[in-house]
C-alpha positions as CSV (number, residue, x, y, z in Angstrom):
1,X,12.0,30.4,-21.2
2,X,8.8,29.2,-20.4
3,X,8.1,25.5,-19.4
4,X,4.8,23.3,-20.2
5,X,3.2,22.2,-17.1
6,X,4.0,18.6,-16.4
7,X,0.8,16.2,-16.8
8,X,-0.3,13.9,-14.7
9,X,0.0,11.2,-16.7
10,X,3.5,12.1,-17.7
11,X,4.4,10.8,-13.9
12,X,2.1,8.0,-13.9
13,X,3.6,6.7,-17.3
14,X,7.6,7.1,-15.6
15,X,5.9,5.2,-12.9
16,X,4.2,2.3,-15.0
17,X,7.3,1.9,-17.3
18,X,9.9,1.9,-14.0
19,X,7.4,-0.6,-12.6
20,X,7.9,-2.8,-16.0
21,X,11.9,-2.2,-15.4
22,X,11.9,-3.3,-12.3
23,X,10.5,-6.3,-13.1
24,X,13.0,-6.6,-16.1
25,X,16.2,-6.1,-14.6
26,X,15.4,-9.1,-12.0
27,X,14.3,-11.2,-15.0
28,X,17.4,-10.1,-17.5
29,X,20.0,-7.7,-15.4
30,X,21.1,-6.3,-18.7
31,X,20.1,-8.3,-21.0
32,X,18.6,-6.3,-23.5
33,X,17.9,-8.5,-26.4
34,X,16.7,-11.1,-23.8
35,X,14.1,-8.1,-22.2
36,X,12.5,-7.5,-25.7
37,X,12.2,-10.8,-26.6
38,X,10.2,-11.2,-23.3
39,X,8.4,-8.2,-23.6
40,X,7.4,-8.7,-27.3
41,X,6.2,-12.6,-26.3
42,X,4.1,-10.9,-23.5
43,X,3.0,-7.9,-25.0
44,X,3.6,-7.8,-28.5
45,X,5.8,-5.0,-28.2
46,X,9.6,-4.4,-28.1
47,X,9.6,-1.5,-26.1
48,X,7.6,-0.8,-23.1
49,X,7.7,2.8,-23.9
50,X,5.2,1.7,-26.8
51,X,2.6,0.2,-24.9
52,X,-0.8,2.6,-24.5
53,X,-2.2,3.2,-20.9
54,X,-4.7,0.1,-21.1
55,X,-1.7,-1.9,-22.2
56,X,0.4,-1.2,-19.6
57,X,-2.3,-1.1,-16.6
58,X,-2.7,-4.9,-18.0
59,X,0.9,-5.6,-17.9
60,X,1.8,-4.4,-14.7
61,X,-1.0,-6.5,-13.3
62,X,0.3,-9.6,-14.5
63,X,4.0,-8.9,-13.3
64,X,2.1,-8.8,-9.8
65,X,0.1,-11.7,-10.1
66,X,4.0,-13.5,-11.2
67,X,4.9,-11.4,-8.3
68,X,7.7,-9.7,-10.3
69,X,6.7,-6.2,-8.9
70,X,4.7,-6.1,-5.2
71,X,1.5,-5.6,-5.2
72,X,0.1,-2.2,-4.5
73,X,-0.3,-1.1,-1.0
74,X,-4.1,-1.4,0.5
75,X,-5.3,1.3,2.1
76,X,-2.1,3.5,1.7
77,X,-3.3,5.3,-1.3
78,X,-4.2,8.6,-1.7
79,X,-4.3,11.0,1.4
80,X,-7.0,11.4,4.4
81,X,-9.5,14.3,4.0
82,X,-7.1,16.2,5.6
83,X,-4.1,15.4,3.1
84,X,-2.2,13.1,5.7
85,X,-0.8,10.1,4.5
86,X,-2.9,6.6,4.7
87,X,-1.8,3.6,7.3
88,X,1.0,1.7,5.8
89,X,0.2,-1.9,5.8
90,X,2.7,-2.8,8.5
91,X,0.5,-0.6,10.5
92,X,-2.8,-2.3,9.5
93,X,-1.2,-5.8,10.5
94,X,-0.1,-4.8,13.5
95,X,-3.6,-3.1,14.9
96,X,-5.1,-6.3,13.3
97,X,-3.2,-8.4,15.5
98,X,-3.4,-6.6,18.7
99,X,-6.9,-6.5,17.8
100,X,-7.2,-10.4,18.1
101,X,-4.8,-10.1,20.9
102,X,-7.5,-8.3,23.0
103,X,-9.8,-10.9,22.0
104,X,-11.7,-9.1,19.1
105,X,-12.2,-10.2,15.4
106,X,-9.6,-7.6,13.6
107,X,-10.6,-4.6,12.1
108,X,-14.1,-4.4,11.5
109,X,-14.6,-5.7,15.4
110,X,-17.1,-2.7,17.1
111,X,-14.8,-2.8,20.2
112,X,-12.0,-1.4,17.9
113,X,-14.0,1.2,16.2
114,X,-14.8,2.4,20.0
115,X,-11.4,2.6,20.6
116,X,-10.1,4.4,17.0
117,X,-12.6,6.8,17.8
118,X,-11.5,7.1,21.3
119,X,-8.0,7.8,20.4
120,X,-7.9,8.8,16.9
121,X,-11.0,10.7,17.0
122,X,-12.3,9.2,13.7
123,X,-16.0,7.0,13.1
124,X,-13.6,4.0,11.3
125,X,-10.4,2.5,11.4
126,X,-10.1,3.0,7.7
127,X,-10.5,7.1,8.0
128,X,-7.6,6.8,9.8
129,X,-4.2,9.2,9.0
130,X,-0.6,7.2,9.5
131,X,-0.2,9.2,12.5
132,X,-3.5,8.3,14.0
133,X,-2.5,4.7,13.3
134,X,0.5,5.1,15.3
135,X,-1.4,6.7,18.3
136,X,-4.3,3.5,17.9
137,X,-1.3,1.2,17.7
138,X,0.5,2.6,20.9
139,X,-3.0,2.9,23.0
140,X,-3.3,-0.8,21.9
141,X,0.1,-1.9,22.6
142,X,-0.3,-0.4,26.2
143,X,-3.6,-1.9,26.8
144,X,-2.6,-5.4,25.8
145,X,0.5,-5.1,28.1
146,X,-1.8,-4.6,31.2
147,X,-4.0,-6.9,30.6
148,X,-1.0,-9.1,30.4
149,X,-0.7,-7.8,33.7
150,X,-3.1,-8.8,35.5
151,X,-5.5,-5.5,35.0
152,X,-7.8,-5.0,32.2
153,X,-8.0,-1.2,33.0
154,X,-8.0,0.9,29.6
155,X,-5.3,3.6,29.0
């Protein structure tokens, strides 16, 4: 028996309508009369299974901006040239504060790129892999602990 291939915006509506579910079930647990009331007030449909693409792009939004679902992740979408997963943004925090920790102005500070490309062998922060992150976050961690020293020697 032969199978269809699966679109890609078969996954992407699963993932828009378990965003909209999410959002639900902390608003009505399982309430479902309550959910479709809401959804039908918000949307003007009683199933979110109804709603076209533009519709539920639109939605979804706003149950961020009410803070119902998180926002999306910045910088962590899509893979690096080399198909490796972006820098999480626990990872981009924490390099932005050891950044300011050595004195520098976050992520777009010169002295950083010269490091990144010192240790992760990429032009910009933001080419970076997760695992490059890591190494940038580790060089950084080690360099801010000597200075704390009482050397200023780079690792």
């Amino acid at each position: 028996m032969h199978m269809p291939a699966k679109k890609p915006t078969d996954d992407r509506r699963r993932s828009d309508l378990a965003m909209i579910h999410i959002a639900a079930k902390r608003l009505f647990d399982d309430d479902r009369a309550a959910y479709e009331d809401w959804l039908e007030s918000r949307t003007g449909r009683r199933s979110a299974g109804d709603l076209n693409p533009d519709e539920r792009i639109r939605f979804i939004k706003q149950l961020r901006r009410d803070g119902l679902i998180p926002e999306r992740a910045r910088g962590g979408i899509g893979a690096t040239v080399g198909s490796a997963e972006r820098p999480t943004p626990a990872q981009w925090a924490k390099i932005g504060g050891l950044s300011r920790s050595m004195g520098w102005n976050g992520l777009e500070d010169q002295k950083l790129r010269s490091f990144v490309l010192r240790t992760a062998k990429v032009d910009s922060p933001r080419f970076m892999s997760r695992e490059q992150a890591s190494k940038v976050i580790l060089g950084l961690e080690e360099w801010v602990r000597q200075r704390s020293e009482g050397g200023d020697a780079m690792p």
